[in-house]
C-alpha positions in Angstrom: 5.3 21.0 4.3 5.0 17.3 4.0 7.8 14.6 3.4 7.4 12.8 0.7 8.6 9.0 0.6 8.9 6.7 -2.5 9.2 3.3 -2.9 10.3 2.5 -6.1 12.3 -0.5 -8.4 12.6 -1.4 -11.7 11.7 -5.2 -10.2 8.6 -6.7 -10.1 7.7 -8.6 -6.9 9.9 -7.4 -4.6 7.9 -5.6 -1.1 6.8 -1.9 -3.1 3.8 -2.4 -2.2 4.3 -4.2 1.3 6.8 -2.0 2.0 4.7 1.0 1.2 1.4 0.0 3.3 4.1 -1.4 6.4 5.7 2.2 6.6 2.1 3.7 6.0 0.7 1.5 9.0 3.7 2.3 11.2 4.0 6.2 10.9 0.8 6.3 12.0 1.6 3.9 15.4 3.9 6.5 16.0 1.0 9.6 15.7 2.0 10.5 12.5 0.1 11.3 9.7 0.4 9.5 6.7 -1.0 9.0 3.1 -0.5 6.0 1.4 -0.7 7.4 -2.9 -1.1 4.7 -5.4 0.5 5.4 -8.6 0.7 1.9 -9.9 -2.1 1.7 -12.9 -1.9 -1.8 -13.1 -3.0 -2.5 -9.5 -6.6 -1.9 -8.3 -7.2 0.6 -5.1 -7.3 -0.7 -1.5 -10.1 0.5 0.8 -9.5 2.9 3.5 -11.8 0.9 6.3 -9.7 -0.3 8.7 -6.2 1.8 8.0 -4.7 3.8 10.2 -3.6 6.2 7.4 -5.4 7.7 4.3 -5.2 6.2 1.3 -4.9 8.1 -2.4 -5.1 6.8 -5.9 -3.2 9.0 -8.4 -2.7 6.5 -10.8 -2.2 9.0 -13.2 0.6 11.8 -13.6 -2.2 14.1 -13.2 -3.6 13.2 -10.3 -0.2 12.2 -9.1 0.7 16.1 -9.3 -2.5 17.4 -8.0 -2.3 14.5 -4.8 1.9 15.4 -3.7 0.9 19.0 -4.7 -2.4 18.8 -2.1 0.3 16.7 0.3 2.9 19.0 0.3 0.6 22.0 1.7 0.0 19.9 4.8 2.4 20.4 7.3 3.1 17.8 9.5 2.0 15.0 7.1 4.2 12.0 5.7 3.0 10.9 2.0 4.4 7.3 0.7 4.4 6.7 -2.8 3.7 3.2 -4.0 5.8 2.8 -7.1 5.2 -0.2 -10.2 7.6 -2.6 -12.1 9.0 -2.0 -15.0 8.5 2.3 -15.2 11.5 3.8 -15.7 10.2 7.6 -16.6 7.5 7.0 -13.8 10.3 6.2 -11.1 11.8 8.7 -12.2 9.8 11.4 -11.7 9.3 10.0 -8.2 12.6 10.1 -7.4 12.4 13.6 -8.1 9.7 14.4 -6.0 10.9 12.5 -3.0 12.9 13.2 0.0 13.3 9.6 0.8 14.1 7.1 -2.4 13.7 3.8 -0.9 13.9 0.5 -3.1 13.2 -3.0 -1.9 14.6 -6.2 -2.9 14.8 -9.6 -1.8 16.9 -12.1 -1.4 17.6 -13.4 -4.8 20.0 -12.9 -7.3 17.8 -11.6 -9.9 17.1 -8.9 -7.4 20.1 -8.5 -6.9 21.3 -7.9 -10.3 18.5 -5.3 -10.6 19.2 -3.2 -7.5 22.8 -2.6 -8.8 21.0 -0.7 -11.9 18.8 1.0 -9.6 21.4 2.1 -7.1 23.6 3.2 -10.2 20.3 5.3 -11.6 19.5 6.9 -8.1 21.9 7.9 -6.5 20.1 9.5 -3.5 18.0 5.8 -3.1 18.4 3.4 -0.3 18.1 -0.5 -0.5 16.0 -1.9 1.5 15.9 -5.8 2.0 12.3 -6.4 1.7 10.5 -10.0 3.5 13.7 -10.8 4.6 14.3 -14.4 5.5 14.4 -15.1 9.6 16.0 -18.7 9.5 20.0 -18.9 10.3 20.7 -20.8 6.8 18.5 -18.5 4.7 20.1 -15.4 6.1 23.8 -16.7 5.7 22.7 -17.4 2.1 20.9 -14.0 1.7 24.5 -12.1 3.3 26.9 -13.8 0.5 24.7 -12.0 -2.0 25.0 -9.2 -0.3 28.6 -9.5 -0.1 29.0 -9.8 -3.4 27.8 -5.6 -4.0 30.3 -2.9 -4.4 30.9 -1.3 -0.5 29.6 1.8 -2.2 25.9 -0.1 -2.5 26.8 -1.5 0.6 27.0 1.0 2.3 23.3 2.3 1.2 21.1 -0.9 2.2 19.2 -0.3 5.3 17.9 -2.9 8.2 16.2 -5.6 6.8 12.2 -5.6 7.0 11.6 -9.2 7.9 9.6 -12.0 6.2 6.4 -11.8 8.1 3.3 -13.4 6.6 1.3 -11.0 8.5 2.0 -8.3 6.2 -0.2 -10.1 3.6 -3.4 -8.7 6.0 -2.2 -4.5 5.2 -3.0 -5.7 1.3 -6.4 -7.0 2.1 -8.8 -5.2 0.6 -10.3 -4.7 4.1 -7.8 -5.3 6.7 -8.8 -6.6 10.1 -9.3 -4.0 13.0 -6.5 -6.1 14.8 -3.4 -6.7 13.6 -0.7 -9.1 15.0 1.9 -7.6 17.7 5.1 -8.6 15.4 3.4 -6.8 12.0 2.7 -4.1 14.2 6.2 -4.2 16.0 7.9 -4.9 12.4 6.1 -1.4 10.9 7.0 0.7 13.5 10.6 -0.4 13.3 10.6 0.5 9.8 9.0 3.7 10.4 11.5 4.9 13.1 14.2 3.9 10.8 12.6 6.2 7.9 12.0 8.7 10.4 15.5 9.2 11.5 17.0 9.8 7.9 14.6 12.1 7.3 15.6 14.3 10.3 19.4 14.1 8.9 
């Protein structure tokens, strides 16, 4: 059977999508199989030329059923489910089709006021800092918010994905055959990380 990985948030604007199309791009650096499935109706679909992985759009809870259904019959394979802003009832139904619950943010207080909700409303979900800034001051300044979240949410934020304006080029509507060495680098890190908590 597949796993099935969600990237979801009740935020606007914080990596979903980036984060969905850098963990897409890095599984399949490291021979995996993966599916990228849109569910956001509000965005348009991204060509497949150029990708490393497959891309779905099941922008509808329709096709969303038929597409994890189709994805879960295929052993070996790793689907990652773009979520949208602002969907409660739509994240959660992800939530509970996922094995992974992943939920960017950056570093700002508004994002940080709305991943305390969303790590109180899922508790299996794991923060994930999302275009994370790379500078000293930035990153002291990004910590004391951090600081400032229960240890139990803490305790749930994963390794940064770092700000990298390279990421921009997995959105294109046709990315380049080429991609830079540190997107490339950045998107296997990620994957290894998702990787290794779904083996626990």
């Amino acid at each position: 059977m597949a796993e099935i990985i969600c990237v979801i948030g009740t935020k606007g604007g914080s990596g979903k999508t980036t984060v969905t199309h850098l963990l897409c791009h890095g599984l399949s650096l490291l021979g995996h199989r993966a599916a990228c499935v849109m569910t956001d109706e509000y965005r348009e679909p991204l060509r497949p030329e150029n990708r490393r992985y497959v891309m779905a759009d099941a922008r509808s809870p329709e096709v969303r059923e038929k597409v994890v259904g189709k994805l879960r019959d295929l052993p070996g394979w790793i689907g990652v489910l773009d979520g949208g802003a602002n969907r409660t009832e739509t994240d959660v139904a992800l939530y509970e089709l996922a094995d992974l619950v992943l939920l960017p943010f950056r570093d700002s207080a508004e994002d940080i006021r709305v991943l305390t909700h969303d790590l109180e409303l899922f508790p299996r979900a794991l923060a994930l800092p999302s275009q994370w800034p790379q500078n000293r001051w930035q990153r002291e300044a990004a910590q004391k918010l951090l600081d400032e979240l229960p240890d139990s949410f803490r305790e749930r934020i994963l390794t940064p994905v770092p700000a990298l304006s390279a990421s921009k080029l997995l959105l294109q509507t046709r990315p380049p055959e080429t991609l830079p060495s540190a997107l490339n680098s950045a998107a296997r890190a990620l994957a290894k990380a998702a990787l290794e908590i779904l083996e626990d």
